[in-house]
PDB file of N, H, CA, C and O in Angstrom:
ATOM      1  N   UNK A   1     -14.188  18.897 -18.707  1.00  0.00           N
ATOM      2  CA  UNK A   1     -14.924  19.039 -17.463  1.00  0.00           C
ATOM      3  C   UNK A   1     -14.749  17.812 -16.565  1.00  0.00           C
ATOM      4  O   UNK A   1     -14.501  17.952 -15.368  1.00  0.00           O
ATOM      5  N   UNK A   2     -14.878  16.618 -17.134  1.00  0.00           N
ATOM      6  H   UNK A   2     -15.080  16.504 -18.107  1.00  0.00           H
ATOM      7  CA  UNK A   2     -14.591  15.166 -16.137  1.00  0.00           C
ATOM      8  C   UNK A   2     -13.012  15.360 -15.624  1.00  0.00           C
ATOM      9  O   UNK A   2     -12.674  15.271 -14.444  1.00  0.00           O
ATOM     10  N   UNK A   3     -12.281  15.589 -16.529  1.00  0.00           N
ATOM     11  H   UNK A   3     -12.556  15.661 -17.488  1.00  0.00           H
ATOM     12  CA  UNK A   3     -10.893  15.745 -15.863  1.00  0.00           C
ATOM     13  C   UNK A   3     -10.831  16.569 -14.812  1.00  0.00           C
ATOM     14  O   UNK A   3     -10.126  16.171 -13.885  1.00  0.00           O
ATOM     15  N   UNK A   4     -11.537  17.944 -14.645  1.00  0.00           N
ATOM     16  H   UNK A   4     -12.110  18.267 -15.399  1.00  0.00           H
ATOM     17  CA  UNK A   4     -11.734  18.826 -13.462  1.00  0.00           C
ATOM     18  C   UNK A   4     -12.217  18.295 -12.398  1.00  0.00           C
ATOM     19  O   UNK A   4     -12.028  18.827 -11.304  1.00  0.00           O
ATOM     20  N   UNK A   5     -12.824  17.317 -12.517  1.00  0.00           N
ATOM     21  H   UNK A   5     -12.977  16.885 -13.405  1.00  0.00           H
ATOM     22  CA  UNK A   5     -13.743  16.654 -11.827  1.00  0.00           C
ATOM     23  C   UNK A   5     -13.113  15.571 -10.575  1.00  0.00           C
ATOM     24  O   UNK A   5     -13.396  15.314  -9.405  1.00  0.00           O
ATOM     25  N   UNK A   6     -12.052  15.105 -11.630  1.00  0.00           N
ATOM     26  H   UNK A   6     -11.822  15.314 -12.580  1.00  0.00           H
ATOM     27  CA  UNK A   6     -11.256  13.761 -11.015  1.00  0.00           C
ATOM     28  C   UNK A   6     -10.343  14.583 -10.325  1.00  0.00           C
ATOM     29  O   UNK A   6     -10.268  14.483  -9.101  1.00  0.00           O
ATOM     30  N   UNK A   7      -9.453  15.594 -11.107  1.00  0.00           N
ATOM     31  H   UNK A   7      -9.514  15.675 -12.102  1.00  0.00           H
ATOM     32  CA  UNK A   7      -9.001  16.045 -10.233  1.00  0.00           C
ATOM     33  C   UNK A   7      -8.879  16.677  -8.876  1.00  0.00           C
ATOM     34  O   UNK A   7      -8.006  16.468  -8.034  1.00  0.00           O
ATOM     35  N   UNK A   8     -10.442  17.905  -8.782  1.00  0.00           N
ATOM     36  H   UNK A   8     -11.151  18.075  -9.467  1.00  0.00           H
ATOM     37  CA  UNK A   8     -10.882  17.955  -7.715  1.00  0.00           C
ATOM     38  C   UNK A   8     -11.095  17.050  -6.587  1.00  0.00           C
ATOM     39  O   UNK A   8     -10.948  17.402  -5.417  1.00  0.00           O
ATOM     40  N   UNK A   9     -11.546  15.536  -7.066  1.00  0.00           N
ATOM     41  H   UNK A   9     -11.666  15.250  -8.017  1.00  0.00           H
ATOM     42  CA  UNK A   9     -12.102  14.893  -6.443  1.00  0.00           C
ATOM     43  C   UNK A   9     -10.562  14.368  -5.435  1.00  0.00           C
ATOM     44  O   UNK A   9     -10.722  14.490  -4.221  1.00  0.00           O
ATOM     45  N   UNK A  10      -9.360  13.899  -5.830  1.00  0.00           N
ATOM     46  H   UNK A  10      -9.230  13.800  -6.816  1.00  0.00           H
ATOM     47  CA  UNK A  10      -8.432  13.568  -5.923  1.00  0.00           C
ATOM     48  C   UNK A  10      -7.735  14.485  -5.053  1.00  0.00           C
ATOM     49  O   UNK A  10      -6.855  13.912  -4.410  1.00  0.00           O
ATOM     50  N   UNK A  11      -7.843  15.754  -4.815  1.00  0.00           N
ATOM     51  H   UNK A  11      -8.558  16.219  -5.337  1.00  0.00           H
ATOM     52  CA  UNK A  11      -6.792  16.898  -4.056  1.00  0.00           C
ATOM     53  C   UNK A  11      -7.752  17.030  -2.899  1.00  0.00           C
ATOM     54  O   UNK A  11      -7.202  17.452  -1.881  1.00  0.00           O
ATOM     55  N   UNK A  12      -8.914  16.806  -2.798  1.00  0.00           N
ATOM     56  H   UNK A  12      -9.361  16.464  -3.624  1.00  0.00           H
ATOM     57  CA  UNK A  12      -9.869  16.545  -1.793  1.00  0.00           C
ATOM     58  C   UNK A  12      -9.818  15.840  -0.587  1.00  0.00           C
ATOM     59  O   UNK A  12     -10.211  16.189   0.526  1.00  0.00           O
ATOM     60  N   UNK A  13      -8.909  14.076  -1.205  1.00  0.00           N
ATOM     61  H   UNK A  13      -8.590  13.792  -2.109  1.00  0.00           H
ATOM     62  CA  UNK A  13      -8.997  13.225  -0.669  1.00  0.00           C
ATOM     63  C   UNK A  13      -7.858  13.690   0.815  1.00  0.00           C
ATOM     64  O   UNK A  13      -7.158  14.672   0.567  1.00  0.00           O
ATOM     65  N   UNK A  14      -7.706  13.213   1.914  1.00  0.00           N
ATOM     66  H   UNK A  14      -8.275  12.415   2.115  1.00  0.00           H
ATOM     67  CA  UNK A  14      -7.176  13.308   3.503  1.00  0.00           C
ATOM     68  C   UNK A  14      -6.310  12.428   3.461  1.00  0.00           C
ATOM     69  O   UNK A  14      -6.771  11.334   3.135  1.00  0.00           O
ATOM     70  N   UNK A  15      -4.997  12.451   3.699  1.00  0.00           N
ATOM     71  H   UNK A  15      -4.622  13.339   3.964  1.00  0.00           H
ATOM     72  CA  UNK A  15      -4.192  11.796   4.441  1.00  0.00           C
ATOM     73  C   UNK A  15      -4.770  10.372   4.442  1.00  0.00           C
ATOM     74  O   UNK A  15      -4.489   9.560   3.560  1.00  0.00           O
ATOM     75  N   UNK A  16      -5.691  10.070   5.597  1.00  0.00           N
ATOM     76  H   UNK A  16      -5.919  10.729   6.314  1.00  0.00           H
ATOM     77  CA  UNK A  16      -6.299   9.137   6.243  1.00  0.00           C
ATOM     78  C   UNK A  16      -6.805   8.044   4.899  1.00  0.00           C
ATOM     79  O   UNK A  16      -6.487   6.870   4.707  1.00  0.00           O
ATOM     80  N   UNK A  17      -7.556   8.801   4.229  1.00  0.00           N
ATOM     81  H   UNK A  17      -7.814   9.754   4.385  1.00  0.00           H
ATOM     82  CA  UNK A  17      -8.241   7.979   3.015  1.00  0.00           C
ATOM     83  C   UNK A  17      -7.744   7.561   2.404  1.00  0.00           C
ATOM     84  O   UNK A  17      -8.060   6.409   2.105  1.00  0.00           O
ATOM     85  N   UNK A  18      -6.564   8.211   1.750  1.00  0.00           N
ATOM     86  H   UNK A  18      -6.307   9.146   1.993  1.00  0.00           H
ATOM     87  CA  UNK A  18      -5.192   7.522   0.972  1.00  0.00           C
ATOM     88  C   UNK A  18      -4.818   6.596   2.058  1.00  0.00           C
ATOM     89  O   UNK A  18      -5.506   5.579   1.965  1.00  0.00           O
ATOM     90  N   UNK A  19      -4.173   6.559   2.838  1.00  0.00           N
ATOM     91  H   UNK A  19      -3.614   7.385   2.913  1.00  0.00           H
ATOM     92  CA  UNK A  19      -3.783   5.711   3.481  1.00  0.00           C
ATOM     93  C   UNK A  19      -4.148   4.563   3.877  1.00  0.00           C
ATOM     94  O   UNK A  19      -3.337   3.687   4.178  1.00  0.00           O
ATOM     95  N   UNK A  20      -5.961   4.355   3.952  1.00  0.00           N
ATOM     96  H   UNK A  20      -6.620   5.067   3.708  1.00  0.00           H
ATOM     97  CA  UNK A  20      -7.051   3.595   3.917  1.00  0.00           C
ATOM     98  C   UNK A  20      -6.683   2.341   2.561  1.00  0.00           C
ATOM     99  O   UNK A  20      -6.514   1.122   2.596  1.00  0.00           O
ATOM    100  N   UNK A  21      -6.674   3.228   1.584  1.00  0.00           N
ATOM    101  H   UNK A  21      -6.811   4.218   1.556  1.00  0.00           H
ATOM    102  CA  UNK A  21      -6.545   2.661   0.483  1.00  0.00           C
ATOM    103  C   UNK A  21      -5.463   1.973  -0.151  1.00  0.00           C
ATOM    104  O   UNK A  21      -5.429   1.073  -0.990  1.00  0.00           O
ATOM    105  N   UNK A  22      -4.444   2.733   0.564  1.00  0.00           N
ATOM    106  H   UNK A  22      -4.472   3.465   1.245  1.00  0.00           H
ATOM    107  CA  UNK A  22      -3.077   1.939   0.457  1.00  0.00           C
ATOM    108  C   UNK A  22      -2.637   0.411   0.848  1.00  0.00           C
ATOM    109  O   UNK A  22      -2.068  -0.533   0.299  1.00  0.00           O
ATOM    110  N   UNK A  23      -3.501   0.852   2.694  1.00  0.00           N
ATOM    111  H   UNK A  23      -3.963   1.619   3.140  1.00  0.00           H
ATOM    112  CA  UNK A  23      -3.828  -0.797   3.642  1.00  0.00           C
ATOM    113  C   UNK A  23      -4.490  -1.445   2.813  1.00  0.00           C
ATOM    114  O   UNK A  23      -4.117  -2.611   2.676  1.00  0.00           O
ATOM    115  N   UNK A  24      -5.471  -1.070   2.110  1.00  0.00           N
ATOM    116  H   UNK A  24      -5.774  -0.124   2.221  1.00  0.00           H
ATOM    117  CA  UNK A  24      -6.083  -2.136   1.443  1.00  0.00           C
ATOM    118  C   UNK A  24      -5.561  -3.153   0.671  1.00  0.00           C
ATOM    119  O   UNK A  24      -5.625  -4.375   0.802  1.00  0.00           O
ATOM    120  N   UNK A  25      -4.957  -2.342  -0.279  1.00  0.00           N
ATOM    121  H   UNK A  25      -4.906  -1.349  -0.385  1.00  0.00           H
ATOM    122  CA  UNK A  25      -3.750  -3.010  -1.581  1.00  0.00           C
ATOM    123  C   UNK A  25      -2.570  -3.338  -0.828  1.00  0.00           C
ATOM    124  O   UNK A  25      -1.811  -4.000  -1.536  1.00  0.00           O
ATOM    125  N   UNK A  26      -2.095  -3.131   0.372  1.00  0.00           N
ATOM    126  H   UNK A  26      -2.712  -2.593   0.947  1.00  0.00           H
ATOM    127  CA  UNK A  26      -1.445  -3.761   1.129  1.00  0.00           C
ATOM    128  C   UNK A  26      -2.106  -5.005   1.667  1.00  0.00           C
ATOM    129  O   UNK A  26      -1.121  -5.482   2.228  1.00  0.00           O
ATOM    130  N   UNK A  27      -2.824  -5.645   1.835  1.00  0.00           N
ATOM    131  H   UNK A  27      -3.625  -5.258   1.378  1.00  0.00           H
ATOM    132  CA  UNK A  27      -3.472  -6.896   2.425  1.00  0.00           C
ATOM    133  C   UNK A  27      -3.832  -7.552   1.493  1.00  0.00           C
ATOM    134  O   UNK A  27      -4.095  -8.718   1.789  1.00  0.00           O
ATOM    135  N   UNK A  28      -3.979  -7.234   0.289  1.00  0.00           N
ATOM    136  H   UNK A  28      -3.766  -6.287   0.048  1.00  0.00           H
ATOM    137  CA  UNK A  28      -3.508  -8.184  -0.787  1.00  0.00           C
ATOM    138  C   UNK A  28      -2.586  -8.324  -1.461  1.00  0.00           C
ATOM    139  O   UNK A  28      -2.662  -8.744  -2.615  1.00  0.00           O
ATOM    140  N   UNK A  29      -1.652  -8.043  -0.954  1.00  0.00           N
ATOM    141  H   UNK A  29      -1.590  -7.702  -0.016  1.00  0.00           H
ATOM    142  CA  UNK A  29      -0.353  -8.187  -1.359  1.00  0.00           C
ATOM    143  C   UNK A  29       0.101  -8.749  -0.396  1.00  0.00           C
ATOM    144  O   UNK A  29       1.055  -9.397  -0.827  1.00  0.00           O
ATOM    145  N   UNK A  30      -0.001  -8.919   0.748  1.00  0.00           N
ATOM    146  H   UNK A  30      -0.776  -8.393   1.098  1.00  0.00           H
ATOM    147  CA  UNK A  30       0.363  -9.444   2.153  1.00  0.00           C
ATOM    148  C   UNK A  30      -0.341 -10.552   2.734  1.00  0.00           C
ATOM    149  O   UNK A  30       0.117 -11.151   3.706  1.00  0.00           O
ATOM    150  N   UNK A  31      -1.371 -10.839   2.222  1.00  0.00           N
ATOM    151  H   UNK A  31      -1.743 -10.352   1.432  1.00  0.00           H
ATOM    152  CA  UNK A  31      -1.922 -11.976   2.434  1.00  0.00           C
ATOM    153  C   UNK A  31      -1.722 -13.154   1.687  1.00  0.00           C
ATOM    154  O   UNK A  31      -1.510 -14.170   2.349  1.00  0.00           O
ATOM    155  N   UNK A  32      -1.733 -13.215   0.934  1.00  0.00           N
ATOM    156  H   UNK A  32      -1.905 -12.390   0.395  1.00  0.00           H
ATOM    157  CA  UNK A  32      -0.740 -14.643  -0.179  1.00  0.00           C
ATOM    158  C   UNK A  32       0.704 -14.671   0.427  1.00  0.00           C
ATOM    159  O   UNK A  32       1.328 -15.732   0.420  1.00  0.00           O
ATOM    160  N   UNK A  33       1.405 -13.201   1.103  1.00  0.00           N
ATOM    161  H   UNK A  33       0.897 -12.339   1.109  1.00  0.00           H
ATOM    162  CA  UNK A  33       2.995 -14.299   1.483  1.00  0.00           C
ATOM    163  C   UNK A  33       2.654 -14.438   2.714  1.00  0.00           C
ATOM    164  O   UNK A  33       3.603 -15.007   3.253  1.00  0.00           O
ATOM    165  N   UNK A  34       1.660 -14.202   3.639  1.00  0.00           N
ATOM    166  H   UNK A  34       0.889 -13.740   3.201  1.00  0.00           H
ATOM    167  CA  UNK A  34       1.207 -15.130   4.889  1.00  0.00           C
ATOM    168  C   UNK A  34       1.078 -16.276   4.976  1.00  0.00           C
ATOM    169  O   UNK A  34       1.451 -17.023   5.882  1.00  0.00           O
ATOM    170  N   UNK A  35       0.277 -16.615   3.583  1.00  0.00           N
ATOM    171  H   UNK A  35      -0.025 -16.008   2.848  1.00  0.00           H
ATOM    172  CA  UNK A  35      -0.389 -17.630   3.849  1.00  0.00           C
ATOM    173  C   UNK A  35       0.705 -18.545   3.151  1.00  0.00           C
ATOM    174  O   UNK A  35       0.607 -19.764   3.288  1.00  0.00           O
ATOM    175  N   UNK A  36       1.696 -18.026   2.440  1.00  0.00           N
ATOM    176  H   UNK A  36       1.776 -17.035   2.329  1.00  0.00           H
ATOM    177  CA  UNK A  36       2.822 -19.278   2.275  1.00  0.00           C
ATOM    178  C   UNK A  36       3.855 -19.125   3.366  1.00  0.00           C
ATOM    179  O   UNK A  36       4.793 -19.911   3.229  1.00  0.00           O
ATOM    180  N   UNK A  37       3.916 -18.512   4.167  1.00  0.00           N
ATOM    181  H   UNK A  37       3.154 -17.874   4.278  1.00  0.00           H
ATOM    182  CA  UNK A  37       4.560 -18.894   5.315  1.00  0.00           C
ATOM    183  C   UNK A  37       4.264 -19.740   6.208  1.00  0.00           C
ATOM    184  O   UNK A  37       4.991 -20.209   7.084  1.00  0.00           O
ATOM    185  N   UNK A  38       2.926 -19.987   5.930  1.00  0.00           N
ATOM    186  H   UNK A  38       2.336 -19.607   5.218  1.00  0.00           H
ATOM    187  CA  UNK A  38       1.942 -20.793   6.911  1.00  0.00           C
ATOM    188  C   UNK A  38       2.047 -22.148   6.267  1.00  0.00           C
ATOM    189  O   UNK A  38       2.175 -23.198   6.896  1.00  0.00           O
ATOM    190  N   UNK A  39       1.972 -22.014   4.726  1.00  0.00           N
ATOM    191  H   UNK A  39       1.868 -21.161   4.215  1.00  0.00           H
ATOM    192  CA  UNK A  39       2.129 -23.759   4.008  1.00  0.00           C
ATOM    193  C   UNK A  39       3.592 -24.496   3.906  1.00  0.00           C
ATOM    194  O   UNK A  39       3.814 -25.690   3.705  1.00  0.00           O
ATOM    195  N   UNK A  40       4.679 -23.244   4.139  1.00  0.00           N
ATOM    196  H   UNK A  40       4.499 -22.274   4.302  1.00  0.00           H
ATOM    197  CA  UNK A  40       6.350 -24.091   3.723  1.00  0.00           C
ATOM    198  C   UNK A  40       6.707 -24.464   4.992  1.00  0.00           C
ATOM    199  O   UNK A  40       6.342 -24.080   6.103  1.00  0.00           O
ATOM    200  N   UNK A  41       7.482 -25.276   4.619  1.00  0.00           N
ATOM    201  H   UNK A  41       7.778 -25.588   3.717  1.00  0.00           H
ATOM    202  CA  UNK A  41       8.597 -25.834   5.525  1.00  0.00           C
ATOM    203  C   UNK A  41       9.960 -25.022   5.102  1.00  0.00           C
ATOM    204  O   UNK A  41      11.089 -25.343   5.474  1.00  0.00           O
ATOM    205  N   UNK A  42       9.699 -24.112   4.407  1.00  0.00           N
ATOM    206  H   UNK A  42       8.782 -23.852   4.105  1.00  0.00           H
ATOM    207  CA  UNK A  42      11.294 -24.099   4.165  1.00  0.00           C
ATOM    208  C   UNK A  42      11.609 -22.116   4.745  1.00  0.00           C
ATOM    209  O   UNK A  42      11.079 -21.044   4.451  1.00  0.00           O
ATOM    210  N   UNK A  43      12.479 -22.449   5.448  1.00  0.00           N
ATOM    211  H   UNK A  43      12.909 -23.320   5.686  1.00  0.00           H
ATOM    212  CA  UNK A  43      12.895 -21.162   6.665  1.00  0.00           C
ATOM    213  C   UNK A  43      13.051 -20.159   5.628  1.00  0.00           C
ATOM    214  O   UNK A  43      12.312 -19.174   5.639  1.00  0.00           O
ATOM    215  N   UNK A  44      14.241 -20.362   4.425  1.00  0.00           N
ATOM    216  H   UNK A  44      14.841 -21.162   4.416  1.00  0.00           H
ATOM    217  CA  UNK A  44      14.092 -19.265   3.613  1.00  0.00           C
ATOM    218  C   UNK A  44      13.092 -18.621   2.874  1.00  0.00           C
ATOM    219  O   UNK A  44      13.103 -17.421   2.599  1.00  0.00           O
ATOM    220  N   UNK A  45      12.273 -19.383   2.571  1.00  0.00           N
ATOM    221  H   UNK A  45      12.264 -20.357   2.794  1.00  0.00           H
ATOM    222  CA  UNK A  45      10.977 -19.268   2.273  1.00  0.00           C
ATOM    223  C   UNK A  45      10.127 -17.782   3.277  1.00  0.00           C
ATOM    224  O   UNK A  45       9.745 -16.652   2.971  1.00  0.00           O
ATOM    225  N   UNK A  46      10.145 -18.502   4.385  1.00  0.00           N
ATOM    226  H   UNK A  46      10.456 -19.420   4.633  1.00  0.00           H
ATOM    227  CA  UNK A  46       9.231 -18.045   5.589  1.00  0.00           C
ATOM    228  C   UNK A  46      10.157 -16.013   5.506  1.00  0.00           C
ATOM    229  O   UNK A  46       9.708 -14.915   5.181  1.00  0.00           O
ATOM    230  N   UNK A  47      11.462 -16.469   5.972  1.00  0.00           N
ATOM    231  H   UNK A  47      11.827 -17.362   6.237  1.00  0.00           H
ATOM    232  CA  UNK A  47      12.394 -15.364   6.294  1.00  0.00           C
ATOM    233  C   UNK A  47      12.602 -14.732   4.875  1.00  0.00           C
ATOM    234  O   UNK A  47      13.540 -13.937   4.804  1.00  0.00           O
ATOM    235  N   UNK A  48      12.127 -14.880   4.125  1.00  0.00           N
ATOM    236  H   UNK A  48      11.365 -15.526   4.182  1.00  0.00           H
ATOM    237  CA  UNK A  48      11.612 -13.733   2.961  1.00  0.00           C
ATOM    238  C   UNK A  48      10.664 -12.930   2.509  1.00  0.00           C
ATOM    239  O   UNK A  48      10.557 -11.868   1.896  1.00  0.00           O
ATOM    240  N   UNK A  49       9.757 -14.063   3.179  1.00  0.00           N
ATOM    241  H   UNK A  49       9.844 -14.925   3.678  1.00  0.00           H
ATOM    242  CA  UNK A  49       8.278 -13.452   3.191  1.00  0.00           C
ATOM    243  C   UNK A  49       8.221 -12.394   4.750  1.00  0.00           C
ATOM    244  O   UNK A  49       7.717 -11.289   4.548  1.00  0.00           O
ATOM    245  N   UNK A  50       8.471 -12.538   5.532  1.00  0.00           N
ATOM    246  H   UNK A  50       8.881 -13.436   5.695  1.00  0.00           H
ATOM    247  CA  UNK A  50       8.632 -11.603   6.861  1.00  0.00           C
ATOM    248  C   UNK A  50       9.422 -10.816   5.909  1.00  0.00           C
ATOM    249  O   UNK A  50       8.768 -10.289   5.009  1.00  0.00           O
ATOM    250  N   UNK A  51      10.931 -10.587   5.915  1.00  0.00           N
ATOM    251  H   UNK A  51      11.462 -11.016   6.646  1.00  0.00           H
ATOM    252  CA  UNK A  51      10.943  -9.130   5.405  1.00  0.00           C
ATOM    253  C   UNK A  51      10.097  -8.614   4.883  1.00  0.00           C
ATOM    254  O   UNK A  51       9.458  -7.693   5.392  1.00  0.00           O
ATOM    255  N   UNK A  52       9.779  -9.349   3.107  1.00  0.00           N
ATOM    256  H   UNK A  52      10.298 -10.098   2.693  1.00  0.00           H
ATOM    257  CA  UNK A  52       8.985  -8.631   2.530  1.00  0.00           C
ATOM    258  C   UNK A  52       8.027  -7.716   3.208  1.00  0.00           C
ATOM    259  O   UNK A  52       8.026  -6.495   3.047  1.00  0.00           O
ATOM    260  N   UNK A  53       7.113  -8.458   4.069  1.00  0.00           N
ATOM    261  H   UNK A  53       7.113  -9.449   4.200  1.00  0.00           H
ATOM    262  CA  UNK A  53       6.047  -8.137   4.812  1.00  0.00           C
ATOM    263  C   UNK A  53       6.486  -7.254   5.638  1.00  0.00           C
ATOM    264  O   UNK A  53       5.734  -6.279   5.604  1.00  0.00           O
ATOM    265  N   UNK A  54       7.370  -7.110   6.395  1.00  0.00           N
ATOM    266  H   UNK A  54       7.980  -7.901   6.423  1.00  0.00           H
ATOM    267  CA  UNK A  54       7.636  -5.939   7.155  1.00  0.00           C
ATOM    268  C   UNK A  54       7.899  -4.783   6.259  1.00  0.00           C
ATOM    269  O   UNK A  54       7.107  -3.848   6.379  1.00  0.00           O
ATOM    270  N   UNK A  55       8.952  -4.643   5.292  1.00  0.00           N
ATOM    271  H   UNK A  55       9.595  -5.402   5.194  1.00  0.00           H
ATOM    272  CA  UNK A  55       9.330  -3.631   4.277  1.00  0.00           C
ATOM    273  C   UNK A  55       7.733  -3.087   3.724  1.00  0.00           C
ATOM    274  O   UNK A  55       7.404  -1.901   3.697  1.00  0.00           O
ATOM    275  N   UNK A  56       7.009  -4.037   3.376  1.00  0.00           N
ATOM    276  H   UNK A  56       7.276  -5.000   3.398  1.00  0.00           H
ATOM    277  CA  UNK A  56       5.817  -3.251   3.189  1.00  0.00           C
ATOM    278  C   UNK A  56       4.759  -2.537   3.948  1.00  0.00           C
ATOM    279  O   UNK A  56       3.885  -1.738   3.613  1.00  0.00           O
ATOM    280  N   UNK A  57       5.135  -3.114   5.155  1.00  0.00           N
ATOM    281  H   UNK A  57       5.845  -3.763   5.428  1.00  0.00           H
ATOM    282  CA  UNK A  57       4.014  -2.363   6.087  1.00  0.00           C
ATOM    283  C   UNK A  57       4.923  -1.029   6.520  1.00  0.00           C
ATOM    284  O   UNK A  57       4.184  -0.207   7.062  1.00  0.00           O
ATOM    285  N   UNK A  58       6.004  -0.671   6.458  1.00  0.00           N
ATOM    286  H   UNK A  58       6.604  -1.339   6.017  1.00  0.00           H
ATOM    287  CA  UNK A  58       6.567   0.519   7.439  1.00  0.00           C
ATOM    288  C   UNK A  58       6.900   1.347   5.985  1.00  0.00           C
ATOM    289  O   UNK A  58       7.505   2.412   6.105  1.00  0.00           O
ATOM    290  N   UNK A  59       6.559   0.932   4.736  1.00  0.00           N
ATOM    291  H   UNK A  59       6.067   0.066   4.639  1.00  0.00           H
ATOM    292  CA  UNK A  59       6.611   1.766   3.898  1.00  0.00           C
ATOM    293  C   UNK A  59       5.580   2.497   3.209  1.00  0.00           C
ATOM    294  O   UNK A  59       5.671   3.288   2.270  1.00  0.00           O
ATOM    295  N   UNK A  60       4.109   1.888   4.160  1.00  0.00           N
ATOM    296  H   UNK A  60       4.035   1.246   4.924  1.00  0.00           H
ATOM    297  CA  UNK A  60       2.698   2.425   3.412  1.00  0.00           C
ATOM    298  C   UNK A  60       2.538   4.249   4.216  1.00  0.00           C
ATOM    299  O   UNK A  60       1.557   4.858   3.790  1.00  0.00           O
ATOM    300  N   UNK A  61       3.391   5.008   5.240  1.00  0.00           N
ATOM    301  H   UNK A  61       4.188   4.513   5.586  1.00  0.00           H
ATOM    302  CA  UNK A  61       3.187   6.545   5.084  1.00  0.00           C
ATOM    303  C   UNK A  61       4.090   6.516   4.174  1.00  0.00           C
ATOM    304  O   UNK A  61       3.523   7.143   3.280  1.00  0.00           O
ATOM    305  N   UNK A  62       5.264   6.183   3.705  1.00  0.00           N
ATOM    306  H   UNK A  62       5.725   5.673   4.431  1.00  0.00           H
ATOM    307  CA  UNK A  62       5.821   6.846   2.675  1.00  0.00           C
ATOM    308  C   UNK A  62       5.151   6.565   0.969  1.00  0.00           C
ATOM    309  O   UNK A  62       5.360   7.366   0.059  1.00  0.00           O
ATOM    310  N   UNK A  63       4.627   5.742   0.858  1.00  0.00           N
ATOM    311  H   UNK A  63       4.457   5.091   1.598  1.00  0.00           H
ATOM    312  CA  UNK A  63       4.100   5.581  -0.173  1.00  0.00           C
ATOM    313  C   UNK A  63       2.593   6.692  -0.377  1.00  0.00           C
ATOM    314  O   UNK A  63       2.074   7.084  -1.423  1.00  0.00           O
ATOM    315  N   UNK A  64       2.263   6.923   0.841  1.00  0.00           N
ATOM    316  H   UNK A  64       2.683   6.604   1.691  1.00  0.00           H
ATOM    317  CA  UNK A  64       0.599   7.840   0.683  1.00  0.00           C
ATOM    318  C   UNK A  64       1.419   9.111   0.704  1.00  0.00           C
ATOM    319  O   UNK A  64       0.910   9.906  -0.086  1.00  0.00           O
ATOM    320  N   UNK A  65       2.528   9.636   1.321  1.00  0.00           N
ATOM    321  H   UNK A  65       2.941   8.990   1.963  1.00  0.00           H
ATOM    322  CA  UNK A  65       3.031  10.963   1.351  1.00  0.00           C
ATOM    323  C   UNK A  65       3.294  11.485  -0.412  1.00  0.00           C
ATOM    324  O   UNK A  65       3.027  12.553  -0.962  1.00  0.00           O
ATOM    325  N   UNK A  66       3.969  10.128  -0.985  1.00  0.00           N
ATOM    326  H   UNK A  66       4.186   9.260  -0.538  1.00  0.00           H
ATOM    327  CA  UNK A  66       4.222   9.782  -2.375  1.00  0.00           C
ATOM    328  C   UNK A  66       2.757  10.609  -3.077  1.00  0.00           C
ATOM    329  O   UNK A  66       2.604  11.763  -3.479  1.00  0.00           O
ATOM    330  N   UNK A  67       2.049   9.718  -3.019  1.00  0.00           N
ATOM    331  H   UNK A  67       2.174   8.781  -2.692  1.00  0.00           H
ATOM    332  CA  UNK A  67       0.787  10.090  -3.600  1.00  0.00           C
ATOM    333  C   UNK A  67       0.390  11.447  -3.534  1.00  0.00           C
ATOM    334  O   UNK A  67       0.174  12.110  -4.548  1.00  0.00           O
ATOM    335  N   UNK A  68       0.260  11.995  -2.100  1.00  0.00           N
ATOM    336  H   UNK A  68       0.436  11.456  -1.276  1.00  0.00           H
ATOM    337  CA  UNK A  68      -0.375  13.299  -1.985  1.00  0.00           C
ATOM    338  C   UNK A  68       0.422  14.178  -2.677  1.00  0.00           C
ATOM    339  O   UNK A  68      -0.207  15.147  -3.100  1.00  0.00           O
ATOM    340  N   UNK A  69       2.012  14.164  -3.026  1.00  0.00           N
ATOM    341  H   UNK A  69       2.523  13.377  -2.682  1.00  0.00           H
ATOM    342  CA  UNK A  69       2.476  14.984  -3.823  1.00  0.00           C
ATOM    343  C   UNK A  69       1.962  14.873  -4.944  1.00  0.00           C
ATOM    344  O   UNK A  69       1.040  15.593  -5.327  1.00  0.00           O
ATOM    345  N   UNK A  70       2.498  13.933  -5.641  1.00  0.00           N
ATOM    346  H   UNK A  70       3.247  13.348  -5.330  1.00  0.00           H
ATOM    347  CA  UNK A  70       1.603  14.002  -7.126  1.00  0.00           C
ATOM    348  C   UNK A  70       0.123  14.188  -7.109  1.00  0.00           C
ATOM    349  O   UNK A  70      -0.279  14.802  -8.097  1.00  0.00           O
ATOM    350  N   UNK A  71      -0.674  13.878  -6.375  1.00  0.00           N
ATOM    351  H   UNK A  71      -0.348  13.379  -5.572  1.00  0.00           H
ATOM    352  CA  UNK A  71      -1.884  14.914  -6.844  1.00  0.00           C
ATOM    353  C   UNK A  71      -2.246  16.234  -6.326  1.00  0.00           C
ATOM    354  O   UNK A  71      -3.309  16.834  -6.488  1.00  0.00           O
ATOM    355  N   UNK A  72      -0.914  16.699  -5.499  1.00  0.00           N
ATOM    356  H   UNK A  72      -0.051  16.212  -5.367  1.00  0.00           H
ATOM    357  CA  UNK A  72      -0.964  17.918  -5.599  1.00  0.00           C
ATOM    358  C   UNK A  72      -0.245  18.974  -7.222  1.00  0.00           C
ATOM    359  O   UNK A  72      -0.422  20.048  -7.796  1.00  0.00           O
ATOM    360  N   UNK A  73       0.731  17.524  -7.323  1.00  0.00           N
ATOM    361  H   UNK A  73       0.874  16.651  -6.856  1.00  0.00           H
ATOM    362  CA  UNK A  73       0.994  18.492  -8.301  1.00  0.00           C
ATOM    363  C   UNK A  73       0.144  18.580  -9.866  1.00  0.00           C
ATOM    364  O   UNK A  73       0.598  19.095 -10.887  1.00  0.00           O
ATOM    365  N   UNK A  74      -1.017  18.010  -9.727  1.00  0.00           N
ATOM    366  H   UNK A  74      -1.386  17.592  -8.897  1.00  0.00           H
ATOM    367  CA  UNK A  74      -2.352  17.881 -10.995  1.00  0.00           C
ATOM    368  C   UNK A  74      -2.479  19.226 -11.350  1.00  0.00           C
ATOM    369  O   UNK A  74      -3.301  19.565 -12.202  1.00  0.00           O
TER     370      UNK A  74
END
């Protein structure tokens, strides 16, 4: 019955909310290589952390689209 439960709860969830949740765990993951871009001196440093940081922000709809499949497919 709890498994029915989670699952329901889970195929319920909107676009929006996943996506909510994604930004979230995105800003902690993105906030520590900010903030060493902000402490180095060293360019490669900096220009790794910007990709990174970009690659992760233009990949959080594909990562929630990710999601909504698999809990559609529960």
């Amino acid at each position: 019955m709890t498994k029915e439960n989670a699952v329901s709860t889970l195929k319920g969830l909107k676009f929006d909310d996943i996506k909510s949740l994604v930004e979230a765990e995105m800003t902690r993951v993105i906030t520590p290589l900010e903030d060493e871009i902000n402490s180095t001196h060293s360019y490669w440093v900096k220009i790794r952390n910007r990709v990174y940081i970009s690659v992760l922000r233009n990949s959080v709809n594909s990562i929630v689209a990710s999601i909504q499949k698999k809990i559609q497919e529960l």
